[in-house]
C-alpha positions as CSV (number, residue, x, y, z in Angstrom):
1,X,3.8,11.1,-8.2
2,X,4.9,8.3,-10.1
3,X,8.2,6.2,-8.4
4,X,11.4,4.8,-10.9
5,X,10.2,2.0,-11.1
6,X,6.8,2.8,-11.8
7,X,8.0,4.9,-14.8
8,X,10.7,2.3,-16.1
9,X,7.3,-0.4,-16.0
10,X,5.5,2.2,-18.1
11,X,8.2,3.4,-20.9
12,X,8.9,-0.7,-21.4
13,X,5.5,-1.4,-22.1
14,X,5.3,1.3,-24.3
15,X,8.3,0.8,-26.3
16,X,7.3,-2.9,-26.5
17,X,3.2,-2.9,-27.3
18,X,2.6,0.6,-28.4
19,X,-0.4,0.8,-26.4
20,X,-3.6,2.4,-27.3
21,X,-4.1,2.3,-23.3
22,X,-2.0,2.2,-20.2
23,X,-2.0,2.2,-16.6
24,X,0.8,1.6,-14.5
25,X,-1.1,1.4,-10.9
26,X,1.0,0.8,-7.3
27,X,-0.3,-1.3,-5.4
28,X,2.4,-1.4,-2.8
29,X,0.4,0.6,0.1
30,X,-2.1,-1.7,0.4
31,X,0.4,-4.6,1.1
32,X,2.9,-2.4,4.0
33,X,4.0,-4.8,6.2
34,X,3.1,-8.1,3.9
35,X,5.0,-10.6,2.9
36,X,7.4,-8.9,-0.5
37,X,7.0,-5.6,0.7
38,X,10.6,-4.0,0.5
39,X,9.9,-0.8,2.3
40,X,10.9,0.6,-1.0
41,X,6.8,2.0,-1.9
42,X,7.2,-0.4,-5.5
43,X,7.4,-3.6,-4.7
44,X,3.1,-4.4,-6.3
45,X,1.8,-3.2,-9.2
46,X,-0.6,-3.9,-11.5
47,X,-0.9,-2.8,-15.3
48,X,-3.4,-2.7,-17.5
49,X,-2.9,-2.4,-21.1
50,X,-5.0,-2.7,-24.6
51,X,-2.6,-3.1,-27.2
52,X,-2.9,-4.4,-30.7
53,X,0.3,-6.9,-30.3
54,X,-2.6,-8.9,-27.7
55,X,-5.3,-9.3,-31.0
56,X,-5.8,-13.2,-31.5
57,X,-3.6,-14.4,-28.7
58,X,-4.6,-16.3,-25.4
59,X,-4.9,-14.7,-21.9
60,X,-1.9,-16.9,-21.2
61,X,0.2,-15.9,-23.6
62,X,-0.5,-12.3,-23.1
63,X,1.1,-12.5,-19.4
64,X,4.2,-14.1,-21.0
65,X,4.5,-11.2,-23.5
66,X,4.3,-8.6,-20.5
67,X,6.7,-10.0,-18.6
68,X,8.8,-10.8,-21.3
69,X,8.9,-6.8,-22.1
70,X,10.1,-6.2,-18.4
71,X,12.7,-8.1,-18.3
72,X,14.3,-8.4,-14.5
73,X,11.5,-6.4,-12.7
74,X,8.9,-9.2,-12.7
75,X,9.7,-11.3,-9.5
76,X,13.0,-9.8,-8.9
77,X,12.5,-6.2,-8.8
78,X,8.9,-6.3,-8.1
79,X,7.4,-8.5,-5.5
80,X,3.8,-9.0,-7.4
81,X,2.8,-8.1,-10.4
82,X,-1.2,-8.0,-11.7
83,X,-1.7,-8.0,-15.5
84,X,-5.0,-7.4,-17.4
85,X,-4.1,-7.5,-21.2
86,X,-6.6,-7.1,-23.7
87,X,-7.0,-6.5,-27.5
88,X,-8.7,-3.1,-28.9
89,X,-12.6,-4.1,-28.7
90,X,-12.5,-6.6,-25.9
91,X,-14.1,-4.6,-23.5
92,X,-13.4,-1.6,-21.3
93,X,-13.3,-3.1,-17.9
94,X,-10.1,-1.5,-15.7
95,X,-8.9,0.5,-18.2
């Protein structure tokens, strides 16, 4: 079952990079007890998306284009955040 914010992280991403590929994974279980857990079951995530938006532009700027698309929940609403970006063609590794 996928939490709130899990969904919310998902429909951004969508509405933002139209992606061709998606996954919206919590993490949070692995890190119970850690340092940024919140008790709230969404506090780590990582995503992996292929999108053509990420064609021609650097693995840096990539991550800035994510977390420009969502907003708040980067480092405020979510404690860590893991993002594999790639253009269509770049490979098939995690996604």
């Amino acid at each position: 079952m996928t939490g709130p914010l899990a969904a919310e992280i998902e429909r951004l991403l969508t509405d933002a990079f139209a992606p061709g590929a998606l996954a919206v994974i919590n993490d949070s279980a692995s890190h119970h007890g850690h340092s940024g857990d919140d008790g709230s079951g969404e506090s780590h995530f990582t995503v992996e998306i292929e999108s053509t938006a990420f064609a021609g532009v650097s693995r840096l700027e990539r991550q800035r284009m994510v977390n420009r698309a969502l907003g708040d929940i980067p480092g405020h609403r979510v404690h860590a955040l893991a993002i594999r970006a790639r253009a269509p063609g770049e490979g098939t590794t995690g996604l």
